[in-house]
N, C-alpha and C positions, 0 to 999 in steps of 0.2 A: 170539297175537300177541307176537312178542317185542317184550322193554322194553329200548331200549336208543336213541343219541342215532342222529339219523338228519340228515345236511348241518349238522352244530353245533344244529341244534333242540334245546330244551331234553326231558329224558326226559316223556315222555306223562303217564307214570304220578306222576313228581312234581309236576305240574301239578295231580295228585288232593288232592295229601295236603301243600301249604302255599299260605299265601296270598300271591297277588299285589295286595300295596296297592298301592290307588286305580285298580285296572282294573277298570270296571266290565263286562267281558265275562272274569273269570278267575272263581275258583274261592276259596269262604270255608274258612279252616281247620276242619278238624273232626279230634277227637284220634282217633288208630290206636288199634287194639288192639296191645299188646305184642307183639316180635317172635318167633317161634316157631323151631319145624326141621321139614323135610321129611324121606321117607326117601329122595328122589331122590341126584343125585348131586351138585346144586347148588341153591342157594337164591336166590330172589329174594325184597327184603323186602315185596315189595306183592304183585301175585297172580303165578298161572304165568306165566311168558314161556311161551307154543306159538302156532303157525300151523297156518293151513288154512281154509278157506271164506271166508265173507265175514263180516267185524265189528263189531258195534254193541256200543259204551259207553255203557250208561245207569245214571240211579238209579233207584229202588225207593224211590218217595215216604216210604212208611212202612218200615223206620227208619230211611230214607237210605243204604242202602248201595247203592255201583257196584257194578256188574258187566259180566264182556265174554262176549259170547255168540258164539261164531261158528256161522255158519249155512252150510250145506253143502244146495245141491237138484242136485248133480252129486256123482258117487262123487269120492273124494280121500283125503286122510287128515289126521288132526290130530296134529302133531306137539309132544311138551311135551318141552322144551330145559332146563328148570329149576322148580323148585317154592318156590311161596310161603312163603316163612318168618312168615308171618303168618295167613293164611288156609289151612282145610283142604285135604287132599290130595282130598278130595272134590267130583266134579262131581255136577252134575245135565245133564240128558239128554232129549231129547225125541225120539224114533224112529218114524215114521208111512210105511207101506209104498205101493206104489203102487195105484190102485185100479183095481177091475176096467172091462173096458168095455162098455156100454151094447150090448143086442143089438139085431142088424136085425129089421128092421119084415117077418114073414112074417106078419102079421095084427096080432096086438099083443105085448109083446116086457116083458121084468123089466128095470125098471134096475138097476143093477150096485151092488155093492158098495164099500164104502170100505177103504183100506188098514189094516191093525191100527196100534193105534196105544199104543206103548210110554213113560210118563216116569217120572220119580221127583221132577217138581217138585213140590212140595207145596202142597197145594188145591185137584188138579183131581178135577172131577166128573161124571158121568154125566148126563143130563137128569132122571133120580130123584133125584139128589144122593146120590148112591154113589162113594163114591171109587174113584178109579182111579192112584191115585200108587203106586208102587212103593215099597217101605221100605227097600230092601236099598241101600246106600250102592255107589256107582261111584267106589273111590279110581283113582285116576292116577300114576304116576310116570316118570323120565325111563329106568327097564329098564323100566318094562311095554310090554303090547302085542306089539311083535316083540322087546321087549329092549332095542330102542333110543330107549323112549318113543312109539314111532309105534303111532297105533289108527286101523284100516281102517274107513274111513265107505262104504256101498254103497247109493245111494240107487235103489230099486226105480223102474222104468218103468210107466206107468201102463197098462193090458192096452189091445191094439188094438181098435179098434168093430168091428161086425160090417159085411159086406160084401157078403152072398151069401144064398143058403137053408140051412141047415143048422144042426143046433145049435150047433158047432164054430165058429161063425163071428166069436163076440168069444176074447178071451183074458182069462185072468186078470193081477191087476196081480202085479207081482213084488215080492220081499221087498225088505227094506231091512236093514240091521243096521248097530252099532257096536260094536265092541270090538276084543281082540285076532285077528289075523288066522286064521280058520279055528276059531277057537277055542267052544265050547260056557257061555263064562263072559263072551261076550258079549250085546248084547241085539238080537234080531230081529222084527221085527212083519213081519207076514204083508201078501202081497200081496193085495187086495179080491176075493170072488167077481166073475165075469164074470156080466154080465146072459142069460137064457135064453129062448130065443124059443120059439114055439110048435108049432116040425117035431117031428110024431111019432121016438121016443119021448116021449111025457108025459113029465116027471118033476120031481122036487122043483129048488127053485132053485139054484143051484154054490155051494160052500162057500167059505171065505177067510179074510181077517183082520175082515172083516162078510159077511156071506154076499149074492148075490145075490139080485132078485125072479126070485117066478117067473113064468110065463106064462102066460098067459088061455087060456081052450080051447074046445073043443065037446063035453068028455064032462063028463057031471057031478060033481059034486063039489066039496073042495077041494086044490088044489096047494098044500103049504109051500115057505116060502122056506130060500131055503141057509140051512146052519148057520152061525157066525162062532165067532170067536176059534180060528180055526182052528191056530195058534202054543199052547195052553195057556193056563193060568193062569200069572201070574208074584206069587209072593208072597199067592194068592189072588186079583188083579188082570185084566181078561178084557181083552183085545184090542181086541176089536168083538163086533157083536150081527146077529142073523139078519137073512134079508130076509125080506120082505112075502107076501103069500099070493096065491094068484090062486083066481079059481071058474070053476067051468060051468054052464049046457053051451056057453051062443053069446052074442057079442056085447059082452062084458064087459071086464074091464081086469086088468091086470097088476100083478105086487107090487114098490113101490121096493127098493132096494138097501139094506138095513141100514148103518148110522153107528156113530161109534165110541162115542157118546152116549144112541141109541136104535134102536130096530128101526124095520128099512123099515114104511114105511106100509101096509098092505093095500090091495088094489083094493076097493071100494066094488060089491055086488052089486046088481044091478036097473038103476041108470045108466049102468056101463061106465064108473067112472072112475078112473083110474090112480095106485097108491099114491105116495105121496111118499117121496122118498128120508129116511130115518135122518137124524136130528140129529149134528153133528159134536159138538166141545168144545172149549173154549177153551183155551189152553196158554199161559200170558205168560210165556215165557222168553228173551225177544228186546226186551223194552220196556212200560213199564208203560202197557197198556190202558185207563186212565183219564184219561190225560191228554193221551197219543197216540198216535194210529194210526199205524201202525206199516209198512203197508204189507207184513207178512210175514203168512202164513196167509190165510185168506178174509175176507171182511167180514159179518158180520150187521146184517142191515137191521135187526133189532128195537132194537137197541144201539149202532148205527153204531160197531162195533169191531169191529179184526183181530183177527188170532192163534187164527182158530179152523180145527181140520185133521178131515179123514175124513167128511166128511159125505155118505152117499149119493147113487146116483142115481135118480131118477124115472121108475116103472115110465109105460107108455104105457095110453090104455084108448080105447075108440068114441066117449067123451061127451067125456072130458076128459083133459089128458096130466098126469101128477106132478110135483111141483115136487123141484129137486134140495136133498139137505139141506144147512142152513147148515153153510160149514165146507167148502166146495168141489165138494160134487157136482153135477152137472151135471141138465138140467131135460129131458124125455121130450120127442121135435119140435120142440125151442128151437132157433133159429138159429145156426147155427154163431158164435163159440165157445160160447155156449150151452150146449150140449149135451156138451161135451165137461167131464172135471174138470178143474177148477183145477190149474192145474202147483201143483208144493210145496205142496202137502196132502195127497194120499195123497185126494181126492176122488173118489166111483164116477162111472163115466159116467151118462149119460141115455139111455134108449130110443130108437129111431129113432120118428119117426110112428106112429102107428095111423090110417086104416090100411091106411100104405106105401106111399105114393104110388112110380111107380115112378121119379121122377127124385130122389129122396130118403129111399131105405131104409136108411140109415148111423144107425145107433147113434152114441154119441161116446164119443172113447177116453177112459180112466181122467186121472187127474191124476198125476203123476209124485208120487214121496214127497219126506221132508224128513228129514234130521237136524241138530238143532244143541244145541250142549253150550254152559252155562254155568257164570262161578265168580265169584266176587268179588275186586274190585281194587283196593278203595280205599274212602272212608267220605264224600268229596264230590263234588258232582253236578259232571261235565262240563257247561259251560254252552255248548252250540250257539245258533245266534241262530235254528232255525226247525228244525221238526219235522218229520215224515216219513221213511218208510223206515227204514232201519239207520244208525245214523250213528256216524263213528269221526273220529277227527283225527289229518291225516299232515302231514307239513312245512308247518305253521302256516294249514292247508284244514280247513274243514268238509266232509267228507264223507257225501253223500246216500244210499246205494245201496236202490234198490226193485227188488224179484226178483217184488214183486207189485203189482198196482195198489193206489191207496192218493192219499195229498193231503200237497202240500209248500205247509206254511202259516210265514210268517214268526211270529216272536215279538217279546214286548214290547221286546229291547233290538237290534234288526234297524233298522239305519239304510237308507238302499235304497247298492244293491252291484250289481255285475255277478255273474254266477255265470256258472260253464264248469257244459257239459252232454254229457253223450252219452245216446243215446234211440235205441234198436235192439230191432228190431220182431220176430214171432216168425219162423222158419225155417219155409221150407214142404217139406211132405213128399216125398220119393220117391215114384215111380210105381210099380207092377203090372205084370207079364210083361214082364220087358228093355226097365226102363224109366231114366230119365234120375234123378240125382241132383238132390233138392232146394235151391232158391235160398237162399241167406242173406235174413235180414230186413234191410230198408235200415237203414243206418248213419251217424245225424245228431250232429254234434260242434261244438260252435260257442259264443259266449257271448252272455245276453241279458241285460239291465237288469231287476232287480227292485226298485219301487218301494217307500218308505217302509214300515211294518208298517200295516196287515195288511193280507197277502196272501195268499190261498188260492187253490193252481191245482192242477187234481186229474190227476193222471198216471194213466196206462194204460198195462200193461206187456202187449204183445200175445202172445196165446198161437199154439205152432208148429202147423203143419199137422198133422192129425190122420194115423192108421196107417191104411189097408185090410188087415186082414186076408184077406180071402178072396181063394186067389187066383183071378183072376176069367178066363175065356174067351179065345182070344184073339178069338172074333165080336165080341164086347163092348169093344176097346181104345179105342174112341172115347171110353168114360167112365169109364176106368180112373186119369187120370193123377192125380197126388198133391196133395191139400188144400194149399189155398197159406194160409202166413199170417197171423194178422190184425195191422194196426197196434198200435205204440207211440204215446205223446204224453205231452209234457212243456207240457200245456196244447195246445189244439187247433192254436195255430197253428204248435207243434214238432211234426211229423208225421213218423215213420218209418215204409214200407209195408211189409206182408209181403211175406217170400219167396216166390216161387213154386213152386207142385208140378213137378215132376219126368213128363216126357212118356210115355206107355206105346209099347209096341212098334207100330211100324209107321206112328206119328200125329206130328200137326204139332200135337198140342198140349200142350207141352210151357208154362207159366204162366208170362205176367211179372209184377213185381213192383220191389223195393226191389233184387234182385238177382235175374234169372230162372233156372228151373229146365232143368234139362239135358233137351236132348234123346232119346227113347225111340231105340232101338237097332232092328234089323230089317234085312229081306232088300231092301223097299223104298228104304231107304239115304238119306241125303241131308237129312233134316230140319232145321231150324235148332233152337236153344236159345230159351228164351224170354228177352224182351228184360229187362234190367235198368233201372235210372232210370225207373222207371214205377210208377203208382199200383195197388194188385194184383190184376190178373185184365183192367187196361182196356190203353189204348192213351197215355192221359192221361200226360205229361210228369213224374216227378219229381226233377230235375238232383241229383245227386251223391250219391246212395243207393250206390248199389253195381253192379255188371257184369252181363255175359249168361252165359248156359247155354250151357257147350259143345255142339255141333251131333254129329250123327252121321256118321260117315265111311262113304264109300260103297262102300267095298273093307274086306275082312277077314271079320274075323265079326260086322261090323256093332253093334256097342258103342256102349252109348247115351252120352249125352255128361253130366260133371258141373258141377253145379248152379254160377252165381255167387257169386262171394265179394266181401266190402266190399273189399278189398285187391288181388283178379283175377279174371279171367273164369273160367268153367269149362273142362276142355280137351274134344278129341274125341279118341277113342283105340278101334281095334278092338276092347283088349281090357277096354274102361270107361272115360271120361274122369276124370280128375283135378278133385276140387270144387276151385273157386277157393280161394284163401287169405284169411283173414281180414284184420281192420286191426287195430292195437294200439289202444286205448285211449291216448289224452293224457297226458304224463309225471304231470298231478297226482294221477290213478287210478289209480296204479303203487305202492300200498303194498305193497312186499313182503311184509308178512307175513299179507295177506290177496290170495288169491289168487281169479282169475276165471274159471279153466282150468287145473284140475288134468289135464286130459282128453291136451294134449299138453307134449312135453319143452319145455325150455328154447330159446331166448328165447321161447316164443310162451305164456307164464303167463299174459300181460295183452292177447292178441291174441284177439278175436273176431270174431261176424260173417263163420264161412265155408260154401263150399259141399259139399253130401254130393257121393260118387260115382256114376260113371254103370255101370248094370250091363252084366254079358257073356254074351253069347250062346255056353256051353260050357261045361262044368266050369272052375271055375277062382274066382279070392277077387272080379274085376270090379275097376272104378275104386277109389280112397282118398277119402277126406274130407279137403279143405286144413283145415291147420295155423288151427286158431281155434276147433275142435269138431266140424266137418262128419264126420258120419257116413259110414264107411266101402260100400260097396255087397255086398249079399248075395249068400252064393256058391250055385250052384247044383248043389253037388254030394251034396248028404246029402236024401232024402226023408223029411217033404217038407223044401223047399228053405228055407236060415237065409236070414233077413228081411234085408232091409237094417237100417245102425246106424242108432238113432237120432241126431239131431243132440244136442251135450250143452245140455241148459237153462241157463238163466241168460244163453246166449250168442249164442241165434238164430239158429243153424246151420242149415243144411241137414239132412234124411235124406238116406240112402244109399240107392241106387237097388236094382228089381230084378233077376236073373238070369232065363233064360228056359230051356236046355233041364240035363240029362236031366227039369226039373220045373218049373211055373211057380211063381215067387216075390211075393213084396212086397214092398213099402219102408217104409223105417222111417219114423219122425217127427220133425218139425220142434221144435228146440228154442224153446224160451221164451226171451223178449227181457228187455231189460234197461233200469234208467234209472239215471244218474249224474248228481249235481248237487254241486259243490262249490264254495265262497266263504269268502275269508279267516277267521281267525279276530277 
């Protein structure tokens, strides 16, 4: 974040470091350490000035020092413009890859694996209480990286669920890294083994950054779980940890998905009950865990505190299904989102059913990964008037931002206030075989009265439609079309509905929602887009969410239509419609130097909320994703055929649709939604 006067507002950062008497909402002086030098190219006397992801300024109870963490669950880059001449040229780093996804239910199935997960914060531990910090110092300067200061953030996608029969049928989660661009001196945590189902060949569970369970069977024996820390050792420091085991001969259960914490659960033999996903770990470099949650990383129920990443998924078994691990993995046959992991943790998916029913044999996909860097800025506590989320202050606003569910509670010197809000719900996904681009998540902005302290209203940031991987028949297009997303809420009665999935080839059911999903593409021609302003997947009224899904045109080559956007409809276009465009966010959510869409160019940095594309029937790239995130649509010309984009997280996009000939395709997935709350200072 750069430091510097923004509309005559006084500087942020010297708001740290002297006292304002007789305000009882400023800040007590506390003496600097002496000023130092950088080896940059320019100095600032408090921390770096860089930008890039999203910002929270907190202290660190004990021994009171601020720090500014920015957090990145969308690739971007962090760019440092100047170095502290006070504080080290050294950051710290939290790197968690995406996790594998959860296999389909072909009897009983391994939960998946969690993303590897890389830091150098100091004090983090295993569930043995093994350390896992890295020693090796991460300095920074305004040459490093490309030279220009800038260091490439690539936040791994979470692997798609499985869809189909076959072992093939989940995908592994993908890497994640930070450092200089292309470079081997940066840090990468491995994407999550994918979950392994039980099609002949037997074999051990898929390796990763935690390895996958593996799968129950009928021959006797035992099956191992994949290997993990598949990225190496770093500094002696492992990644992630195996999956779970599975036995024989009949009727048994499956092994969870390895954590970054501990190993996947074993299935349980004689009962058939399905191991439990790996323990994640906690990582507090975003906000001190103690005294608030934070609303970044997963939640544990044993501790009711965030900030925990990589927790496996929950193998499936006959008696009983795994629980996903804490730390964002997903739970084996749990209810969509359920079952899917946690966006921004690098969480394994969850097994489909055991066992497998057939209106619900879907795995859940991985949880997308997380990067975020912290440094120190100062020696006293920003004083916000209420907790929750990442919170930063931009022209004289508290700023809320939650990337993950979490509870926005006032504090002791919280008088009651209006607060501005925006609450954008997750993207629903693209469809399967030449199919339509996914809806944007409804997009709610407005201000409401919060009364006197204390207040606690618990937010929900909805997660996108999940991926199909397999692609699936076209006999089958009737139940192909794309996972619609699930609600946001800034307390229940702020409701944002998911986007809706994206229509498959030939079908009219293309999903409404908060913004609906584009119509599927085909010879039959003609189909409409699924309605937007609607609660998601009904008919029920939601006034001002966001637009319709482009329809299919009934001449050309029959190109499915793309998804709504909070900003416009989706179009129709032979050759893929165009996803609607996003909306901007509110001028008070416009900090520059923390950004909400790195994804596309300028002006659209702080525009969210759009729709994927609609795919094309032919060789060729199909519809774009409007300007806001929306995921581009998959081309169909490389076998087998590239997916649709995902929608980018944090912003509740749409996926991009699929393509249908020389191969059938799939669609990507729905991003993660988002909540903003901001009130005077």
């Amino acid at each position: 974040m750069g430091v510097k006067k923004i509309n005559g507002l006084e500087d942020f950062i010297n708001k740290f470091v002297r006292a304002r008497g007789g305000d009882s909402t400023g800040l007590d002086a506390v003496s600097a350490a002496p000023p130092g030098s950088g080896p940059g190219a320019s100095t600032n006397p408090d921390g770096h000035t860089a930008t890039g992801g999203v910002i929270s300024d907190w202290v660190d109870p004990s021994p009171g020092n601020v720090y500014r963490t920015h957090i990145f669950t969308s690739t971007g880059t962090f760019h440092v413009s100047a170095l502290s001449g006070t504080y080290p040229a050294a950051i710290e780093y939290l790197v968690v890859g995406g996790g594998g996804g959860g296999a389909n239910s072909n009897g009983i199935a391994g939960g998946a694996g969690a993303g590897g997960l890389r830091t150098n914060l100091p004090g983090v531990q295993d569930a043995g209480g093994n350390p896992l910090t890295i020693s090796t110092p991460f300095p920074v300067s305004t040459t490093g990286g490309n030279g220009s200061g800038e260091y490439t953030v690539t936040i791994g996608a979470g692997g798609g669920s499985g869809g189909g029969i076959g072992l093939d049928c989940a995908h592994n989660g993908s890497n994640s890294y930070f450092g200089p661009p292309s470079s081997p001196n940066g840090i990468t945590a491995s994407g999550g083994g994918r979950g392994r189902n039980n099609t002949s060949p037997l074999g051990p569970g898929i390796a990763g950054g935690s390895g996958g369970g593996a799968a129950g069977h009928g021959s006797p024996g035992t099956t191992s779980g994949g290997a993990g820390n598949a990225g190496g050792n770093i500094d002696g420091k492992p990644e992630g940890n195996v999956g779970g085991d599975a036995y024989g001969p009949s009727n048994l259960g499956s092994g969870g998905g390895g954590g970054a914490g501990a190993v996947g659960g074993n299935a349980t033999p004689g009962p058939g009950n399905g191991g439990a996903g790996g323990a994640g770990v906690q990582v507090a470099i975003a906000g001190p865990t103690a005294t608030t949650f934070t609303g970044v990383g997963a939640k544990n129920p044993s501790n009711n505190q965030y900030q925990y990443f990589a927790g496996g998924g929950g193998g499936s078994g006959y008696a009983a299904e795994g629980a996903g691990g804490f730390g964002g993995g997903g739970t084996a046959g749990g209810p969509f989102p359920t079952r899917f992991g946690e966006p921004g943790t690098g969480g394994g998916g969850g097994a489909a059913p055991a066992p497998g029913a057939p209106t619900d044999p879907i795995g859940g996909s991985g949880g997308s990964g997380i990067v975020a860097v912290r440094y120190q800025i100062g020696t006293t506590a920003p004083n916000a008037k209420a907790t929750g989320g990442v919170i930063s202050l931009y022209n004289s606003m508290w700023i809320h931002t939650f990337v993950n569910s979490g509870t926005f509670a006032t504090g002791p010197t919280w008088t009651s206030a209006t607060v501005e809000y925006v609450v954008v719900a997750g993207g629903g996904a693209g469809g399967s075989n030449l199919s339509g681009g996914g809806g944007a998540g409804g997009f709610v902005a407005g201000t409401t009265p919060i009364g006197a302290h204390p207040v606690s209203t618990t937010i929900q940031v909805g997660a996108g439609g999940g991926q199909r991987v397999a692609p699936i028949d076209y006999g089958n297009k009737a139940t192909i079309y794309g996972f619609s997303g699930t609600p946001s809420y800034f307390g229940t009665p702020i409701t944002a509905y998911g986007g809706g999935g994206g229509g498959a080839v030939d079908s009219t059911n293309a999903q409404p929602g908060g913004s609906g999903g584009g119509a599927g593409g085909g010879s039959l021609g003609g189909p409409g887009g699924g309605s937007g302003n609607k609660q998601t997947g009904t008919s029920t009224p939601a006034p001002g969410q966001g637009n319709d899904g482009g329809s299919c045109p009934r001449a050309g080559a029959y190109g499915a239509g793309g998804g709504g956007g909070a900003g416009g409809a989706g179009t129709a276009n032979s050759n893929g419609g165009v996803g609607g465009v996003g909306s901007p966010v509110p001028a008070t959510f416009q900090n520059p130097t923390s950004v909400l869409n790195a994804h596309d160019p300028s002006p659209y940095k702080f525009t969210i909320a759009a729709g994927g594309g609609g795919g094309l029937n032919g060789s060729g790239a199909g519809g774009v994703g409007g300007f806001g995130g929306g995921g581009d649509a998959g081309d169909a010309v490389s076998t087998p055929a590239s997916p649709g984009d995902d929608g980018i997280q944090s912003t509740g996009s749409g996926g991009g649709g699929a393509g249908h000939a020389p191969v059938i395709g799939y669609g990507g997935s729905g991003g993660s939604g988002i909540v903003l709350i901001a009130y005077p200072d």
